[in-house]
C-alpha atoms as a printed R data frame, in Angstrom:
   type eleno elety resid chain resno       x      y        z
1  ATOM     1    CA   UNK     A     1 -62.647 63.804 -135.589
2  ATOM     2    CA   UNK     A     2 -63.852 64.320 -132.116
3  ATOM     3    CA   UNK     A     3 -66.686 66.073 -133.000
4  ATOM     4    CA   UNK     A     4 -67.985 63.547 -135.421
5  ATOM     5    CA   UNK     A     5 -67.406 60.931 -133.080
6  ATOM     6    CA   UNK     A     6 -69.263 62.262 -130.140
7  ATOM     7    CA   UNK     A     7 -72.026 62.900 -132.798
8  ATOM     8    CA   UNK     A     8 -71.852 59.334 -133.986
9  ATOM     9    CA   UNK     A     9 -71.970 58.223 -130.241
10 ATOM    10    CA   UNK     A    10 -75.276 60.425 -129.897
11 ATOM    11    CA   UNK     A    11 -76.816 58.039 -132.878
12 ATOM    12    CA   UNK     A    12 -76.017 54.637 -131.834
13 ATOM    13    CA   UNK     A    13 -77.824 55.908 -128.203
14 ATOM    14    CA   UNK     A    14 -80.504 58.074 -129.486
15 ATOM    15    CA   UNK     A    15 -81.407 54.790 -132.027
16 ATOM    16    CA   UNK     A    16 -80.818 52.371 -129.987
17 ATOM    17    CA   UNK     A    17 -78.182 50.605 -132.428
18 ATOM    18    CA   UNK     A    18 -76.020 48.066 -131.150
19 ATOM    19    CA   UNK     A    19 -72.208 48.283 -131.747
20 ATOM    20    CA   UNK     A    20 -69.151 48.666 -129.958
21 ATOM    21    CA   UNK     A    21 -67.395 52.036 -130.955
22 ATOM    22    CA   UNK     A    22 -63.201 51.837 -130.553
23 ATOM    23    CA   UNK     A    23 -60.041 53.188 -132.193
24 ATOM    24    CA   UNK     A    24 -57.212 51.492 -133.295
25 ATOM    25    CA   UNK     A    25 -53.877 52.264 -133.325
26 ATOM    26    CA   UNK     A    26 -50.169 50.256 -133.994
27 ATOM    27    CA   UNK     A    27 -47.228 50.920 -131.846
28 ATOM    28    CA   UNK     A    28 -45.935 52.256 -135.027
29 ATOM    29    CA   UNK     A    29 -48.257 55.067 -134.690
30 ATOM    30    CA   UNK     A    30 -51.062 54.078 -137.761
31 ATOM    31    CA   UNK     A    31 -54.256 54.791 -136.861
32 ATOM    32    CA   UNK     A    32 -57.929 53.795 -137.763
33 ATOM    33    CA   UNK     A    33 -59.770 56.421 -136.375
34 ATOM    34    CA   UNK     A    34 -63.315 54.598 -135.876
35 ATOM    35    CA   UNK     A    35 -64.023 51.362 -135.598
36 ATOM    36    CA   UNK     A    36 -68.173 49.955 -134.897
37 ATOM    37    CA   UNK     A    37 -67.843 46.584 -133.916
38 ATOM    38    CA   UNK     A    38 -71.215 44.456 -133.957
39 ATOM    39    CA   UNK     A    39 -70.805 41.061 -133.071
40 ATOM    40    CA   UNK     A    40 -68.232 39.479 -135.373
41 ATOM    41    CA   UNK     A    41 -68.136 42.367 -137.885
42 ATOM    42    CA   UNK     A    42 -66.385 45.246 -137.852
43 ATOM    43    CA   UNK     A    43 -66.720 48.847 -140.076
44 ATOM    44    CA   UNK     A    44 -63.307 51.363 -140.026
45 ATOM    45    CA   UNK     A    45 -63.374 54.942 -140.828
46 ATOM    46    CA   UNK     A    46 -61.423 57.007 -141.207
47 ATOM    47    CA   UNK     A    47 -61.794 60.763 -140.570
48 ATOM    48    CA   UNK     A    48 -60.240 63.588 -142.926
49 ATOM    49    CA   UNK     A    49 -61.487 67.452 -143.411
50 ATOM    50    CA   UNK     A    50 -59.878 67.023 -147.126
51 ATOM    51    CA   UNK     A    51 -62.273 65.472 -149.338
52 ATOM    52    CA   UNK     A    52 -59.214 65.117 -152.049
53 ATOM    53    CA   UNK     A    53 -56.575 63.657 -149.398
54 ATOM    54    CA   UNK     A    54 -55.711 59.948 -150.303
55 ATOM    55    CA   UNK     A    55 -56.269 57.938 -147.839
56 ATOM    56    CA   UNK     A    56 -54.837 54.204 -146.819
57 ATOM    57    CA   UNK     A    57 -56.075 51.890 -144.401
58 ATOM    58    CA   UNK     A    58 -53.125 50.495 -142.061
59 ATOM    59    CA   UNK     A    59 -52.323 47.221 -144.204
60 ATOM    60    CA   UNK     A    60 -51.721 45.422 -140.781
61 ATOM    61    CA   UNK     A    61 -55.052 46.786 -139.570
62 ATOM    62    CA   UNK     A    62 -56.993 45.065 -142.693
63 ATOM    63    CA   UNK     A    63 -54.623 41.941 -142.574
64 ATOM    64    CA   UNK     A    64 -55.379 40.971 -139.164
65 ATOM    65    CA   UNK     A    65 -58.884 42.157 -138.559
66 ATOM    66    CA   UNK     A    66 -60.553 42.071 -142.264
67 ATOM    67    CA   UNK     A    67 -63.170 44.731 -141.613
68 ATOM    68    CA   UNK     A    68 -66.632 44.624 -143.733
69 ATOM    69    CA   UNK     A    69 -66.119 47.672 -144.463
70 ATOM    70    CA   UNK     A    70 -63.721 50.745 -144.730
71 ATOM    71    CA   UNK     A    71 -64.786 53.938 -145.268
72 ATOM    72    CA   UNK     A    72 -63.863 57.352 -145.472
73 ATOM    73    CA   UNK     A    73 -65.823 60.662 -143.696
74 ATOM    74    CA   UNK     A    74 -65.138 64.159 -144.933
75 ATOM    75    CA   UNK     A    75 -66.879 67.517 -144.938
76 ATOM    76    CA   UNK     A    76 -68.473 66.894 -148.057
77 ATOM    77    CA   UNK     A    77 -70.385 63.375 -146.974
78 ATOM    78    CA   UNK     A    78 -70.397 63.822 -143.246
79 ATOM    79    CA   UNK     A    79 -73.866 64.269 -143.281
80 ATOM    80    CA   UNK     A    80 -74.703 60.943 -144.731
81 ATOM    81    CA   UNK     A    81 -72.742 58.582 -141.757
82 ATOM    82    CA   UNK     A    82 -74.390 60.621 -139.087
């Protein structure tokens, strides 16, 4: 995760992209692991080395904050978000 969020971080400044970049997490410990906020929209990601893990997005995450998109980053695609 951290490395593909410093590398991430090294985009948005390198191109000049707007975009907030946070994390999110619930007191009951769910997580969204990046979130790019420009203006009104927001993009989640989540981060997982298992390309075959299933992943779900914190319902109360998506309820409350109804991202654009939702995403997930793996080994095998890593390449492509960065």
């Amino acid at each position: 995760e951290n490395f593909l969020i410093a590398e991430f971080k090294k985009k948005v400044a390198y191109e000049s992209v707007g975009g907030q970049i946070k994390f999110w997490r619930s007191k009951s410990d769910s997580e969204i692991d990046l979130i790019v906020e420009n203006g009104p929209t927001l993009d989640s990601y989540e981060i997982k080395y298992n390309s075959r893990k299933k992943v779900k997005f914190a319902p109360s995450f998506v309820e409350r904050y109804q991202p654009a998109t939702k995403a997930v980053i793996h080994r095998e695609n890593f390449f492509q978000f960065l």
